[in-house]
C-alpha positions as CSV (number, residue, x, y, z in Angstrom):
1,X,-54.4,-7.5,35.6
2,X,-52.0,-5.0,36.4
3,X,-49.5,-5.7,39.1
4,X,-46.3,-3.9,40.8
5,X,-43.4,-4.8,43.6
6,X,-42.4,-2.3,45.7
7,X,-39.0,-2.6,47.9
8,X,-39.7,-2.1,51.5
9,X,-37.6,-1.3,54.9
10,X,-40.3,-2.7,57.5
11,X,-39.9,-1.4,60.8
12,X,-41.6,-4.0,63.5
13,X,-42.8,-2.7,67.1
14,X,-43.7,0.7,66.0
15,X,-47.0,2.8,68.7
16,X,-48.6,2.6,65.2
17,X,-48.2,1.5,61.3
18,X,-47.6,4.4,59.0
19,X,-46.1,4.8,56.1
20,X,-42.9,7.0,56.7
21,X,-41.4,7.7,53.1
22,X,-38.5,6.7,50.9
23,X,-35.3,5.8,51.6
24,X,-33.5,5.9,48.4
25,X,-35.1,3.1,46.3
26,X,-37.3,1.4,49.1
27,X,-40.6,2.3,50.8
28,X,-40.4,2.8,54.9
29,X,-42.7,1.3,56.9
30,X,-43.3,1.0,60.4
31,X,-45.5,-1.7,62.0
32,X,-47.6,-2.1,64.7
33,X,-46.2,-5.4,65.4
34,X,-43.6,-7.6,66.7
35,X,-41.3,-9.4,64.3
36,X,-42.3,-13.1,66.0
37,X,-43.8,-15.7,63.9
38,X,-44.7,-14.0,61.5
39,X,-46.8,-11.2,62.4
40,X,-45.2,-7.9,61.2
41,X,-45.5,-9.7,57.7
42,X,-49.3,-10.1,58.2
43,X,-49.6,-7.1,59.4
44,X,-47.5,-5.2,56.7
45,X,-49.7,-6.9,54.0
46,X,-53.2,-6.0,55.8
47,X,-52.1,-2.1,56.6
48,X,-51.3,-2.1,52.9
49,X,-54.3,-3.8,51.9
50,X,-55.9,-1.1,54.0
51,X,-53.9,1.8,52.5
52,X,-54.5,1.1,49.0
53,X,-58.0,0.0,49.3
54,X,-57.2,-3.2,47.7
55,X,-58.7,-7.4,49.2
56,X,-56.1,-8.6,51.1
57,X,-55.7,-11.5,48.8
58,X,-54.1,-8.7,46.5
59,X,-51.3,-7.7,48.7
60,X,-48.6,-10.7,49.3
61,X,-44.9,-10.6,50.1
62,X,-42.8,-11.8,47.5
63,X,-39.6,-12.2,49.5
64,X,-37.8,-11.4,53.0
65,X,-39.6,-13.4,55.5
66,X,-37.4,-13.0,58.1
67,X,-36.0,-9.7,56.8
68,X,-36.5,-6.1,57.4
69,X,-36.3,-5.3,53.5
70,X,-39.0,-6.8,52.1
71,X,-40.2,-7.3,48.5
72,X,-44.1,-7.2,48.1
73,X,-46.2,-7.6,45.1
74,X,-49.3,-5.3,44.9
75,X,-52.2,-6.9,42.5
76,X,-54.3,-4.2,40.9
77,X,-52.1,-1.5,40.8
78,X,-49.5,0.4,38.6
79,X,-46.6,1.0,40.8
80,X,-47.6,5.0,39.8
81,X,-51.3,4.2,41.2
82,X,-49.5,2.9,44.5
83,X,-47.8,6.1,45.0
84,X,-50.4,7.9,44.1
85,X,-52.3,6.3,47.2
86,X,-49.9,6.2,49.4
87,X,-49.8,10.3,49.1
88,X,-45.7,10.4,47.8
């Protein structure tokens, strides 16, 4: 199965989640969400889920709990196929 990480600037307590563009190297993303116990995560995984039309079991976050950058793995996908999606 193919799989990718992307590097990602989460931005919590945004009026929506939408995916902003790059910034350098990683993915901006804002989240409609408040960084408390660990909902923005949950929600980053689910509105990525959502994006790329992938189960949620294929979306996961490989490291920055408690971080604005993140590091998420993406089952399924090429990290060309995530781009694609994503419309970058």
């Amino acid at each position: 199965m193919e799989s990718c990480r992307i590097k990602i600037t989460a931005v919590p307590n945004a009026p929506s989640s939408e995916v902003v563009g790059w910034l350098g190297e990683r993915l901006k993303i804002k989240i409609h969400a408040p960084a408390l116990e660990g909902k923005a995560n949950q929600e980053l995984c689910s509105f990525l889920a959502k994006t790329l039309v992938l189960p949620k079991r294929c979306v996961r976050l490989a490291k920055g709990d408690t971080s604005r950058n993140k590091l998420v793995e993406i089952d399924g996908l090429t990290r060309g196929d995530v781009i694609e999606r994503l419309g970058l």
